[in-house]
KOLGU-4560 file (N, C-alpha, C; in nm, 3 decimals, padded with zeros to 5 digits):
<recs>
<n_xx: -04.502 n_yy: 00.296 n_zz: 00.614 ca_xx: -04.359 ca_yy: 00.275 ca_zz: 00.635 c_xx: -04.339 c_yy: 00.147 c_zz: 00.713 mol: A seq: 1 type: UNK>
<n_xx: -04.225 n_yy: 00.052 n_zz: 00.656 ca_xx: -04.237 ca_yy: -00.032 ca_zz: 00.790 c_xx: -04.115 c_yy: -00.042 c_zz: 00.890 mol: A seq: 2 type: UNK>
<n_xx: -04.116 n_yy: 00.073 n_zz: 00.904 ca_xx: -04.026 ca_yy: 00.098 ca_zz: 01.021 c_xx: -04.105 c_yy: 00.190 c_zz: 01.112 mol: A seq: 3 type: UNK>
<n_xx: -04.099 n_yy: 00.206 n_zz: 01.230 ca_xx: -04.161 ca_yy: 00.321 ca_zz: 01.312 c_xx: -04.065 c_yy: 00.402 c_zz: 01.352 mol: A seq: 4 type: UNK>
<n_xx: -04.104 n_yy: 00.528 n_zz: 01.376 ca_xx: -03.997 ca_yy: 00.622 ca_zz: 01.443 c_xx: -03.931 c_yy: 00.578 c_zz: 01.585 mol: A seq: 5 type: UNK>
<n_xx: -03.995 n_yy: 00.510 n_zz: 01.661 ca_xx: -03.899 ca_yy: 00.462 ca_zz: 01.753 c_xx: -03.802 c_yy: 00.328 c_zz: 01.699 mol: A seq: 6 type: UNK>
<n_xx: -03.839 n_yy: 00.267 n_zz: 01.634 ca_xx: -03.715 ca_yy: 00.135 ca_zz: 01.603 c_xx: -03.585 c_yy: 00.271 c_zz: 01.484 mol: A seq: 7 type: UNK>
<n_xx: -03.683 n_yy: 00.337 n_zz: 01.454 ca_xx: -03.539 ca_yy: 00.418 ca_zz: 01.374 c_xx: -03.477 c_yy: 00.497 c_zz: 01.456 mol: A seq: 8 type: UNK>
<n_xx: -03.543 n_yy: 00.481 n_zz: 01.556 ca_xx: -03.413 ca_yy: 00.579 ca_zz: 01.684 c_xx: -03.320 c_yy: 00.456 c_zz: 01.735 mol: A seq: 9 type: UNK>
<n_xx: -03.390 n_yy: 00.320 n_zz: 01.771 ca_xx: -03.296 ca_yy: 00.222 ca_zz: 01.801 c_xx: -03.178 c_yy: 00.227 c_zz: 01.686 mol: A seq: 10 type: UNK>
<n_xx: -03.194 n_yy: 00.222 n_zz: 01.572 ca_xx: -03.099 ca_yy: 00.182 ca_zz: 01.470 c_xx: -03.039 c_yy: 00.290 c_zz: 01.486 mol: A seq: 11 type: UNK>
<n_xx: -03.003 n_yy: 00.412 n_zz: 01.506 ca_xx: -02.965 ca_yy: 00.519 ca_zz: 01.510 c_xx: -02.865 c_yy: 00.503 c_zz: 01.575 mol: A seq: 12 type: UNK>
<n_xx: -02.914 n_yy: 00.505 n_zz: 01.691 ca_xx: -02.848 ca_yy: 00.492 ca_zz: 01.859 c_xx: -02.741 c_yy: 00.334 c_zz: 01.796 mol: A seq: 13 type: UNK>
<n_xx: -02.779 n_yy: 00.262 n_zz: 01.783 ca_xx: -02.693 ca_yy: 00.140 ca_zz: 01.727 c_xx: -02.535 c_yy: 00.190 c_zz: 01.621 mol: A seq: 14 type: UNK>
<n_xx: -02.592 n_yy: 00.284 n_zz: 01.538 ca_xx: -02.466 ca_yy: 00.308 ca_zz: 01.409 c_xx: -02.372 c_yy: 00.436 c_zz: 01.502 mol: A seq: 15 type: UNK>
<n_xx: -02.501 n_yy: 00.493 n_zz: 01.609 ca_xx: -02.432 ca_yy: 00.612 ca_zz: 01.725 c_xx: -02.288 c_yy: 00.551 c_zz: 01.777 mol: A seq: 16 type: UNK>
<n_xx: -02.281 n_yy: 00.411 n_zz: 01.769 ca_xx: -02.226 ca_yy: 00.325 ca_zz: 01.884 c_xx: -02.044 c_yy: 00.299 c_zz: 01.811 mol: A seq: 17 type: UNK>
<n_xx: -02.061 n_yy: 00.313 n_zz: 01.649 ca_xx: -01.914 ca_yy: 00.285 ca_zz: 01.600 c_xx: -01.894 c_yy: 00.478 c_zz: 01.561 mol: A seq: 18 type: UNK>
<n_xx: -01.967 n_yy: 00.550 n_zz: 01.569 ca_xx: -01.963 ca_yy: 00.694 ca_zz: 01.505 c_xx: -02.037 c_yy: 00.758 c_zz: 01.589 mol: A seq: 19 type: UNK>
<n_xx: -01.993 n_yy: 00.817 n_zz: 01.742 ca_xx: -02.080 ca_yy: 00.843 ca_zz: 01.844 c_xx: -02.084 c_yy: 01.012 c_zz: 01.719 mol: A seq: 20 type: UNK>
<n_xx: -02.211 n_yy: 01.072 n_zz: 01.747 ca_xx: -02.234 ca_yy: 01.205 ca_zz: 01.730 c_xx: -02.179 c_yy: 01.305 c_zz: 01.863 mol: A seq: 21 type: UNK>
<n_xx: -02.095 n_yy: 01.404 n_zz: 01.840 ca_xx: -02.081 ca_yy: 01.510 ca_zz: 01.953 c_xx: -02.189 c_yy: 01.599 c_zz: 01.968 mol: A seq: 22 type: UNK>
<n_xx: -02.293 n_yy: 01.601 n_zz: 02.063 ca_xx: -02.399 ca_yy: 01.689 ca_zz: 02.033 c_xx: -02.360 c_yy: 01.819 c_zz: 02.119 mol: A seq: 23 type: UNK>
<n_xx: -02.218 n_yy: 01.808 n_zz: 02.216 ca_xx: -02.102 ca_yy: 01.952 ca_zz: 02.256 c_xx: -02.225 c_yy: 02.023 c_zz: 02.325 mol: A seq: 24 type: UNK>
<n_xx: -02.221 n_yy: 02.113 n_zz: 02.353 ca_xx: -02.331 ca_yy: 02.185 ca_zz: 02.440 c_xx: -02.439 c_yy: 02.261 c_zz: 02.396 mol: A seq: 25 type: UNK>
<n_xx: -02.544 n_yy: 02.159 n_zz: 02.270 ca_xx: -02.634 ca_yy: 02.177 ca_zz: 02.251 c_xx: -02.746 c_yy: 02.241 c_zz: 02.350 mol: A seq: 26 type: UNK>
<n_xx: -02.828 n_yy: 02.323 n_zz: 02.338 ca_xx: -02.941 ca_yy: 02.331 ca_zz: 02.452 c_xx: -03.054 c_yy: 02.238 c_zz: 02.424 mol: A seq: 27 type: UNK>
<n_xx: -03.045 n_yy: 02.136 n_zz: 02.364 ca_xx: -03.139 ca_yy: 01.996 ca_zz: 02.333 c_xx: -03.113 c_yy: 01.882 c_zz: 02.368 mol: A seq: 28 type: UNK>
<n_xx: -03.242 n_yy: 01.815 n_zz: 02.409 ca_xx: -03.144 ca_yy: 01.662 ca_zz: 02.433 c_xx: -03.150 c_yy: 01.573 c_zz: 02.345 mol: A seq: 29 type: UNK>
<n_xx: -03.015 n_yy: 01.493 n_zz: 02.357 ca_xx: -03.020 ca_yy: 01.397 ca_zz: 02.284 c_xx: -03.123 c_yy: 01.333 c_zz: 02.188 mol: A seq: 30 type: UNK>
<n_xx: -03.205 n_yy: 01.267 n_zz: 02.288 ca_xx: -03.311 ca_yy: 01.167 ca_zz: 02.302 c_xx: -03.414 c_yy: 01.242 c_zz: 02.168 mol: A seq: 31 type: UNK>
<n_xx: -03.441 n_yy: 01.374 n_zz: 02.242 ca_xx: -03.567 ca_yy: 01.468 ca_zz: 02.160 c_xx: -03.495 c_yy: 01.465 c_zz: 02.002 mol: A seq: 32 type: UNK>
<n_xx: -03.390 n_yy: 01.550 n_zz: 02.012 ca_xx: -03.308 ca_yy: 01.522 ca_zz: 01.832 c_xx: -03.338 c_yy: 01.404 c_zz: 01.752 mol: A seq: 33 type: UNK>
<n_xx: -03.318 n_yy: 01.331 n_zz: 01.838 ca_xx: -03.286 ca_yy: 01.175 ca_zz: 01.771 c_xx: -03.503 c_yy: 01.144 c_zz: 01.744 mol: A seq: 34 type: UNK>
<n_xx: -03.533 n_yy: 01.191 n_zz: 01.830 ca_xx: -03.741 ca_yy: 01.183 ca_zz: 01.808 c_xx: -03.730 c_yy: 01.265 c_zz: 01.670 mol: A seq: 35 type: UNK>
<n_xx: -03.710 n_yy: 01.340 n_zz: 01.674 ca_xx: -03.781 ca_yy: 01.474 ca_zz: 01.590 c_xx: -03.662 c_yy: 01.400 c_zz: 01.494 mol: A seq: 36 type: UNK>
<n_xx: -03.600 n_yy: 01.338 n_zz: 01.387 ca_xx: -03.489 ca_yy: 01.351 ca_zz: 01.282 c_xx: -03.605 c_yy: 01.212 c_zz: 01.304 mol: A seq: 37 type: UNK>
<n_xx: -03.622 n_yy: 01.107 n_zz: 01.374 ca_xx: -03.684 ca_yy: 00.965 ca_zz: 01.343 c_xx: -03.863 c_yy: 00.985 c_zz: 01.242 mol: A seq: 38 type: UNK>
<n_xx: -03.883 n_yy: 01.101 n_zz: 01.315 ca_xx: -04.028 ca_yy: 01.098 ca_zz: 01.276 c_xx: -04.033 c_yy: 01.224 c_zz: 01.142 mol: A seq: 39 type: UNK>
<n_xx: -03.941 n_yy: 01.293 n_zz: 01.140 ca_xx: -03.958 ca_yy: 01.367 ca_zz: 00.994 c_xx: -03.903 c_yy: 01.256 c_zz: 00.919 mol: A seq: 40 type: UNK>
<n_xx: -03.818 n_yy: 01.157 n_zz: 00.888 ca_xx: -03.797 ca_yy: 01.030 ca_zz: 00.815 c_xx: -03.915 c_yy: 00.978 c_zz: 00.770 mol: A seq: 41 type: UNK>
<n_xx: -03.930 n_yy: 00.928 n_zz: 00.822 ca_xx: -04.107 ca_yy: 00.812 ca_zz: 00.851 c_xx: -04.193 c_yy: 00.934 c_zz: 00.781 mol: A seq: 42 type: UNK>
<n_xx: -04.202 n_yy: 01.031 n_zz: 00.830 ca_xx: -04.294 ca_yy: 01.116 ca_zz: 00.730 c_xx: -04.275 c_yy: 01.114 c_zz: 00.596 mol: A seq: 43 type: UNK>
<n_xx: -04.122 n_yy: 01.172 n_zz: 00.605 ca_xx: -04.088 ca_yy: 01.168 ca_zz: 00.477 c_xx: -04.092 c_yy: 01.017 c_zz: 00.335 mol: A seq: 44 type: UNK>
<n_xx: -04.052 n_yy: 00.903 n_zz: 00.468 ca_xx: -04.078 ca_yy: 00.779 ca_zz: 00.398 c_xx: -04.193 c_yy: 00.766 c_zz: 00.309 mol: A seq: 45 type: UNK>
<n_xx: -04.313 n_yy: 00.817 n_zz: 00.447 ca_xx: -04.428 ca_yy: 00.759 ca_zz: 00.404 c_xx: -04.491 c_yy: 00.809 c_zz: 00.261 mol: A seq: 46 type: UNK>
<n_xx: -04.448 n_yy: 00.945 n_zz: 00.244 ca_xx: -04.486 ca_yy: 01.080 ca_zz: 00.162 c_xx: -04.431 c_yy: 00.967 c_zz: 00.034 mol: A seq: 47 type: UNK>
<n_xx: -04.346 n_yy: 00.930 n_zz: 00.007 ca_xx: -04.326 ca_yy: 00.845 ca_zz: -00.106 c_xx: -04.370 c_yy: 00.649 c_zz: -00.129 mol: A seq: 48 type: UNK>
<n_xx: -04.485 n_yy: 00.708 n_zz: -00.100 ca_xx: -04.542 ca_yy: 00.506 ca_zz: -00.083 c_xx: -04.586 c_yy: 00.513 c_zz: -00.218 mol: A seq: 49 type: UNK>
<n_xx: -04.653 n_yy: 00.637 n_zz: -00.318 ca_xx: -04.693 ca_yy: 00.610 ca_zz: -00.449 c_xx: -04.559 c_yy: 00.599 c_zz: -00.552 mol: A seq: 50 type: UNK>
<n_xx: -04.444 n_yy: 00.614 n_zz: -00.478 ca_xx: -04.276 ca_yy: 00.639 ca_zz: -00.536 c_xx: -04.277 c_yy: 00.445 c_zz: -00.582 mol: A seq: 51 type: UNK>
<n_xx: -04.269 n_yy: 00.431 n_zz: -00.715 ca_xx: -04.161 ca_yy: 00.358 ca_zz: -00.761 c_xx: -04.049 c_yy: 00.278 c_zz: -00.633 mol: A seq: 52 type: UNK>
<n_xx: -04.013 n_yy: 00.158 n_zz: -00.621 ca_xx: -03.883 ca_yy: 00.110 ca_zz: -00.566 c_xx: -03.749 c_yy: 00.208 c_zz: -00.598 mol: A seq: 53 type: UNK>
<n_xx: -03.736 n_yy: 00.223 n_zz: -00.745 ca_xx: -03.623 ca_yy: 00.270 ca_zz: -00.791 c_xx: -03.650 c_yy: 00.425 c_zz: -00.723 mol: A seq: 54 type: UNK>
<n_xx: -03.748 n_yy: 00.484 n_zz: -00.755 ca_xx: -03.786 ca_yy: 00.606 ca_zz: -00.768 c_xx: -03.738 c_yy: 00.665 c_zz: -00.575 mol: A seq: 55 type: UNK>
<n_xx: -03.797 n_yy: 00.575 n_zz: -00.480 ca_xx: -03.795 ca_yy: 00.559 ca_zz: -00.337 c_xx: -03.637 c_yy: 00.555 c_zz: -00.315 mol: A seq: 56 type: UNK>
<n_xx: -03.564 n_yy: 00.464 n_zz: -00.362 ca_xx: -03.407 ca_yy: 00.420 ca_zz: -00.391 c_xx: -03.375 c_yy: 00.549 c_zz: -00.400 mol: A seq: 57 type: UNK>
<n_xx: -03.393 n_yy: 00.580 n_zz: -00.534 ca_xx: -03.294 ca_yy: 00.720 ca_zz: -00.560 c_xx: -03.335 c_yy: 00.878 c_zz: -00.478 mol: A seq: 58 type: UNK>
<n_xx: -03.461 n_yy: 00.876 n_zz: -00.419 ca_xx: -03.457 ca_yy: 00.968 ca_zz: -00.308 c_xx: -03.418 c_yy: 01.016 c_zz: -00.237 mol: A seq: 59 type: UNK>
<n_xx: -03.374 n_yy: 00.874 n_zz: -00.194 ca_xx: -03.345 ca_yy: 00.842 ca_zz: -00.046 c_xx: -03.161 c_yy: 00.854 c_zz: -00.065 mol: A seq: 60 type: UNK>
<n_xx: -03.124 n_yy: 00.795 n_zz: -00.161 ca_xx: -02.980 ca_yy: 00.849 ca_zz: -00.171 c_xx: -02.964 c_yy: 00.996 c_zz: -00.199 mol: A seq: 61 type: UNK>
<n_xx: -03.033 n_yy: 01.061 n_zz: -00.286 ca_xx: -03.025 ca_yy: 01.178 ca_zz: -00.297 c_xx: -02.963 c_yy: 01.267 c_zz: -00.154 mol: A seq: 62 type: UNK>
<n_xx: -03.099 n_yy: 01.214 n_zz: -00.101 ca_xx: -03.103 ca_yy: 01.319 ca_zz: 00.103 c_xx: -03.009 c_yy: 01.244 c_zz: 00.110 mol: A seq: 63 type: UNK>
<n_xx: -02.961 n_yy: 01.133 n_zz: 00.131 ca_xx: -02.838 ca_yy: 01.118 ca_zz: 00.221 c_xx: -02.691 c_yy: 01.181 c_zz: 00.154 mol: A seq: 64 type: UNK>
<n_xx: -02.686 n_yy: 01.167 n_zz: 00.040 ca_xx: -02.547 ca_yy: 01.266 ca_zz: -00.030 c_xx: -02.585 c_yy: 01.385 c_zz: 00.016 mol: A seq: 65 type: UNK>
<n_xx: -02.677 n_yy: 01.462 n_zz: -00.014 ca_xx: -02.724 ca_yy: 01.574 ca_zz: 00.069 c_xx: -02.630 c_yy: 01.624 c_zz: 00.176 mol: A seq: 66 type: UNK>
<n_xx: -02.727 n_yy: 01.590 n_zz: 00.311 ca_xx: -02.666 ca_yy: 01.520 ca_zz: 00.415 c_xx: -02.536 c_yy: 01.522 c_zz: 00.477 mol: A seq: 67 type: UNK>
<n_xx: -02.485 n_yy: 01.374 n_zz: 00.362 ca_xx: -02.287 ca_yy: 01.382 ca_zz: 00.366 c_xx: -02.266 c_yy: 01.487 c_zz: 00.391 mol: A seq: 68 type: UNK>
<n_xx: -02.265 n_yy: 01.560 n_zz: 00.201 ca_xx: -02.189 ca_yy: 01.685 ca_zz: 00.173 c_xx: -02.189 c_yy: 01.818 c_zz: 00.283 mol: A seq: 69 type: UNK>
<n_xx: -02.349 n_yy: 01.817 n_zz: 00.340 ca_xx: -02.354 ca_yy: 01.922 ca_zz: 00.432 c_xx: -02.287 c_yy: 01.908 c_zz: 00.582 mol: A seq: 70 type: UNK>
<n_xx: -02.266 n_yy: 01.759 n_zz: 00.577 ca_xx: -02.199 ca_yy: 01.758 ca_zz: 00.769 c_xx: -02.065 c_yy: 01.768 c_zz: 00.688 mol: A seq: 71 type: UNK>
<n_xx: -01.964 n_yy: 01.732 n_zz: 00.595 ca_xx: -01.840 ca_yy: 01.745 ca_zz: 00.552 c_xx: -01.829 c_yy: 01.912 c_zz: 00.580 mol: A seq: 72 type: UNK>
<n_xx: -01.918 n_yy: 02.020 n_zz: 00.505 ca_xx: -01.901 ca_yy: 02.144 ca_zz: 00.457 c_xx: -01.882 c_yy: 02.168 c_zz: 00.607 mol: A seq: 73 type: UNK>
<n_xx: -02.009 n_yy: 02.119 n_zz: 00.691 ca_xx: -02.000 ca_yy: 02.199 ca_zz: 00.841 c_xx: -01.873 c_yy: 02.177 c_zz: 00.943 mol: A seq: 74 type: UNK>
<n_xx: -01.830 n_yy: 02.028 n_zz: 00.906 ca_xx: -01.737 ca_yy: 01.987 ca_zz: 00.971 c_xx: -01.593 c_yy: 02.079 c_zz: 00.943 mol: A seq: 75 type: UNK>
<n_xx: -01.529 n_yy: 02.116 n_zz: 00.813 ca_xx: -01.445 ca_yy: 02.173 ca_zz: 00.777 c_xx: -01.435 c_yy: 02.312 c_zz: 00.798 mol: A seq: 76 type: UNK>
<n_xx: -01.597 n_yy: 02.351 n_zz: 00.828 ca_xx: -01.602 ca_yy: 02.529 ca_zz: 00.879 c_xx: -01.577 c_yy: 02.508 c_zz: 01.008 mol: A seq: 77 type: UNK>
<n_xx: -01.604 n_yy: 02.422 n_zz: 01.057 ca_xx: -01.590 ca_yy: 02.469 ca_zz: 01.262 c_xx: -01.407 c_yy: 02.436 c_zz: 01.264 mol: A seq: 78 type: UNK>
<n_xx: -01.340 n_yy: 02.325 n_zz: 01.193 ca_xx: -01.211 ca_yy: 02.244 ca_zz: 01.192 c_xx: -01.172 c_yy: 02.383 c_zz: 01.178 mol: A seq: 79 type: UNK>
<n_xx: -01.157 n_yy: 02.473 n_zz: 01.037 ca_xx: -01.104 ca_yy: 02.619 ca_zz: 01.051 c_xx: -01.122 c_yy: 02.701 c_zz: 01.118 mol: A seq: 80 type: UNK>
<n_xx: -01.222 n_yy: 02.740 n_zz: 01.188 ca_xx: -01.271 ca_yy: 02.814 ca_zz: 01.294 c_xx: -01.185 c_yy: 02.804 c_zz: 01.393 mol: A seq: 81 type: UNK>
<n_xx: -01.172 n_yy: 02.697 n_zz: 01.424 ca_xx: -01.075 ca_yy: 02.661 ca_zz: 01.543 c_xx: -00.950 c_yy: 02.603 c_zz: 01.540 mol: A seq: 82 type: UNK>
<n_xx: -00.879 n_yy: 02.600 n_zz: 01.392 ca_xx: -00.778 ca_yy: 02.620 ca_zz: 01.348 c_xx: -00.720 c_yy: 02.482 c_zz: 01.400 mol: A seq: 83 type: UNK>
<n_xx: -00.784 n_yy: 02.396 n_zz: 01.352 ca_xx: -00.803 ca_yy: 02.227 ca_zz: 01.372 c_xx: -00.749 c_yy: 02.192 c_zz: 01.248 mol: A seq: 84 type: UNK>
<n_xx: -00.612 n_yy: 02.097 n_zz: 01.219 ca_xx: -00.598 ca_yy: 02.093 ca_zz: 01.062 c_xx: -00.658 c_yy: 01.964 c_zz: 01.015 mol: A seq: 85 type: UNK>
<n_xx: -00.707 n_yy: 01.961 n_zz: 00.892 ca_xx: -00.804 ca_yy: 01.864 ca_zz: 00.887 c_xx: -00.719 c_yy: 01.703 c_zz: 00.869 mol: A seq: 86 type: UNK>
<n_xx: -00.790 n_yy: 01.615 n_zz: 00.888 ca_xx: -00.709 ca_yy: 01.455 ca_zz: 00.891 c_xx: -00.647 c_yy: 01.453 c_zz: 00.754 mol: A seq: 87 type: UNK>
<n_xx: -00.554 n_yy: 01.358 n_zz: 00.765 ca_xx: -00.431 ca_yy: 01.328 ca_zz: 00.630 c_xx: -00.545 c_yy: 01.314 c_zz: 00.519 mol: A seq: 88 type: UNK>
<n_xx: -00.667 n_yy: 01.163 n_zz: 00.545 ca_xx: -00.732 ca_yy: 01.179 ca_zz: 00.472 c_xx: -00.857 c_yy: 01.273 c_zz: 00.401 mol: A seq: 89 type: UNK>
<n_xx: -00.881 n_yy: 01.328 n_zz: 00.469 ca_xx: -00.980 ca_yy: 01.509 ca_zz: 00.459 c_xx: -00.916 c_yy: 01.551 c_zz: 00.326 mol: A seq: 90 type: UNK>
<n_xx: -00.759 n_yy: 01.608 n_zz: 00.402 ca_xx: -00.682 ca_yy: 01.706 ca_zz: 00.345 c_xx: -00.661 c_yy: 01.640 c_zz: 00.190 mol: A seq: 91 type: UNK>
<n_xx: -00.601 n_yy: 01.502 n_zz: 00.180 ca_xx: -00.591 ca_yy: 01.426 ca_zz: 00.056 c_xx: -00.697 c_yy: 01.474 c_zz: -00.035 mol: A seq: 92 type: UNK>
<n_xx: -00.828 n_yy: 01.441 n_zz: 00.009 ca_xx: -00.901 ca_yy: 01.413 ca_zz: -00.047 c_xx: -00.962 c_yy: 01.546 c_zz: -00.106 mol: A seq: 93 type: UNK>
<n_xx: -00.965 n_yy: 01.656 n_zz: -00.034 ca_xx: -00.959 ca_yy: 01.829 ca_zz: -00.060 c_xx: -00.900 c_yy: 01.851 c_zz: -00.168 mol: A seq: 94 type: UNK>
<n_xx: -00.725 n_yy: 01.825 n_zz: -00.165 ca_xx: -00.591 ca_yy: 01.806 ca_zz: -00.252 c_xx: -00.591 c_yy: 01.773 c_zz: -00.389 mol: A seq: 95 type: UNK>
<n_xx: -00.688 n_yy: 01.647 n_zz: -00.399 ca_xx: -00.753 ca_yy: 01.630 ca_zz: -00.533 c_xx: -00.867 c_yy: 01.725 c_zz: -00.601 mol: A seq: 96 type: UNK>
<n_xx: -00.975 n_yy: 01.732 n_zz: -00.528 ca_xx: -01.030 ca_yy: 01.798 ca_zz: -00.553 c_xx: -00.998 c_yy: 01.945 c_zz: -00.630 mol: A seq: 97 type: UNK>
<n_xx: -00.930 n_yy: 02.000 n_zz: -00.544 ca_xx: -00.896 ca_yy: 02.154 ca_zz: -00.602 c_xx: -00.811 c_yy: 02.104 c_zz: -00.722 mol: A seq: 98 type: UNK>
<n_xx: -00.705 n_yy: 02.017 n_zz: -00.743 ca_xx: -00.629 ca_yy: 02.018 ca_zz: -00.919 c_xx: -00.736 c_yy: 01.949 c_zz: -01.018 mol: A seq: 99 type: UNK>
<n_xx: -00.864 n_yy: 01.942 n_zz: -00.980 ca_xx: -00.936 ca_yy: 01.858 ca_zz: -01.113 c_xx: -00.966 c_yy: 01.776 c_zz: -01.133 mol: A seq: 100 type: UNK>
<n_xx: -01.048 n_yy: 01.743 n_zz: -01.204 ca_xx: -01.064 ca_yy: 01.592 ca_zz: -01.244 c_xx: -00.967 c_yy: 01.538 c_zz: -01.370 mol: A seq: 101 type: UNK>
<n_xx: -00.963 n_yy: 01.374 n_zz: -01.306 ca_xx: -00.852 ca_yy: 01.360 ca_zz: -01.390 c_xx: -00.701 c_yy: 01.325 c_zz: -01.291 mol: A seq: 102 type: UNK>
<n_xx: -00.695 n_yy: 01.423 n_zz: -01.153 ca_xx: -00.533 ca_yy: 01.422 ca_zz: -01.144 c_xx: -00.551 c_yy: 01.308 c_zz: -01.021 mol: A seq: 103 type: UNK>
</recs>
């Protein structure tokens, strides 16, 4: 890989900086999360070095739509939970969704 798990915690901590994460009253710290998510990456990177460019490419987007979709799903269960209504754009974008494709 040529990144190491610590420069991918720097870059992390860097994109942390326009999109801080709420880690709310986790019983973990920060620091350790951000270790353990840097170094299953890099594992995971490395696990595909016999991967194709394209093949590596489309992986790697895969997990991150992944990812998206699952912090969106989680985000919209706790927003109802706590009876939080979701942003103009959320809700828009929900709005479409449910009439179809197409509208």
């Amino acid at each position: 890989m040529s990144i190491t798990p610590q420069e991918l915690e720097l870059l992390m901590q860097e994109v942390e900086k326009e999109d801080p994460i709420d880690f709310a009253d986790l019983p973990f710290d920060e620091h350790d999360l951000r270790a353990l998510i840097s170094n299953h990456l890099c594992e995971m990177a490395d696990a595909m070095d016999s991967f194709s460019d394209e093949d590596k490419h489309l992986t790697l987007l895969a997990v991150a739509a992944k990812l998206v979709l699952e912090n969106m799903v989680l985000n919209i269960q706790l927003l109802r939970r706590h009876g939080v209504p979701l942003s103009e754009s959320a809700d828009a974008l929900l709005s479409r969704l449910r009439k179809g494709p197409g509208t």
